[in-house]
N, C-alpha and C positions, 0 to 999 in steps of 0.2 A: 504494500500500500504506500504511496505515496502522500506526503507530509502535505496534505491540504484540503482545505473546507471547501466544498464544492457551492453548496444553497443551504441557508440557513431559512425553515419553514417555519413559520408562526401561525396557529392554531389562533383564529377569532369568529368572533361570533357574531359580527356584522363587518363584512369584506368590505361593500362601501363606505361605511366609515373610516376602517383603518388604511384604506387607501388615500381618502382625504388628506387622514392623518400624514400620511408619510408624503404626500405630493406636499400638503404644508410644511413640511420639512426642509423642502426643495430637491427633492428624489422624482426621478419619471416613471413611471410606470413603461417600461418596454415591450411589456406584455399581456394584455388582460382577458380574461374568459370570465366576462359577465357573472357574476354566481358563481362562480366556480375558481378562479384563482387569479394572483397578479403578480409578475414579478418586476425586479427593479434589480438595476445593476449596481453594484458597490464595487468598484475597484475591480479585482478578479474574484468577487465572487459575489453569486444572487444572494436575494433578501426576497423570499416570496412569501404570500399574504394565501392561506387556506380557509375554508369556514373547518371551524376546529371538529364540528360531526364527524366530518369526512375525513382530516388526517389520522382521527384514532380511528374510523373504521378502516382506511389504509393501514395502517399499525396492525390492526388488527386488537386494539387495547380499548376499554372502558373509557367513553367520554366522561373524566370524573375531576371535580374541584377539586384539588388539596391546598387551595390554599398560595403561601408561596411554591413557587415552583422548584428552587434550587439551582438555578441559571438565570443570570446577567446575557446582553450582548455588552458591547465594549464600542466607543469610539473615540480614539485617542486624536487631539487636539495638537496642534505646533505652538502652542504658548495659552499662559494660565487666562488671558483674557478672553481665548476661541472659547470656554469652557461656559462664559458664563453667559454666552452670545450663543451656544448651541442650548444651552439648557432653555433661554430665552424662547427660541423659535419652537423649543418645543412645547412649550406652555402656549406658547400662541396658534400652534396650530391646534389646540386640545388636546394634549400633553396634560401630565399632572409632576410636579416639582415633587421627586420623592426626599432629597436630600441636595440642600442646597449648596453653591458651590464654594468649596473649602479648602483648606490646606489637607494633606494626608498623612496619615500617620508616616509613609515612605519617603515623605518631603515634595511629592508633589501638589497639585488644584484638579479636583475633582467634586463630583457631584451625581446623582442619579432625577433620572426621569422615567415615570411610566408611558405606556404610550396610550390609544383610549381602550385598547385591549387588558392594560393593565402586565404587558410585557417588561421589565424592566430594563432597560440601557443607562449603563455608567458612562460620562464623558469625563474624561480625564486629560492632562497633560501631565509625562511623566519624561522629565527631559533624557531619561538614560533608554528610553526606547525610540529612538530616532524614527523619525518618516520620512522617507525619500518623496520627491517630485510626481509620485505617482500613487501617492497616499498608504504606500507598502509600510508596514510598521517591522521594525528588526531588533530580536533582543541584543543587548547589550552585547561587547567583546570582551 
């Protein structure tokens, strides 16, 4: 197997909404199937949007509430002030500020947002994980 995330799927329970959400984001939608699915390009790799029925009955798993889920996504920032500019647009497109943006215990600025799904995303800047020009994040040397 090779070392990479292909599409990252998020289970919701109104598609057009969480589309809104993420076009409010300023994300495109590259791809949509009315009711049934939408993706969005990130970098190398998708972000696509399911009604959540359908991916646990792909899974083959119980559509069941637990609650938090146990998974973050991540979008790491080129400096501490993108951090509180991204949490921003996310409250405005109907976003909800889960943790506002702060200093970190590791010494960087970070913050969390939900989306209207209630998906969690950390934005952070964390200067020891550089971003190349094409939004590539690389750990440290």
């Amino acid at each position: 197997m090779e070392p990479r995330i292909s599409i990252v799927t998020l289970g919701v329970d109104d598609l057009d909404r969480a589309v809104r959400f993420y076009e409010g984001m300023g994300l495109e939608a590259g791809m949509k199937v009315p009711r049934d699915v939408a993706f969005f390009q990130m970098g190398g790799t998708l972000l696509a949007l399911w009604p959540r029925e359908k991916l646990a009955a792909d899974a083959g798993v119980e559509n069941s509430r637990p609650g938090f889920s146990g998974a973050a996504l991540a979008y790491n920032t080129r400096a501490d002030a993108e951090v509180s500019e991204v949490l921003s647009a996310a409250e405005q497109a109907g976003g909800r500020i889960v943790k506002p943006a702060q200093r970190a215990f590791w010494g960087g600025w970070y913050g969390y947002f939900a989306d209207t799904e209630g998906h969690l995303w950390e934005v952070a800047h964390n200067p020891a994980f550089p971003i190349d020009g094409e939004g590539r994040i690389a750990l440290p040397q």
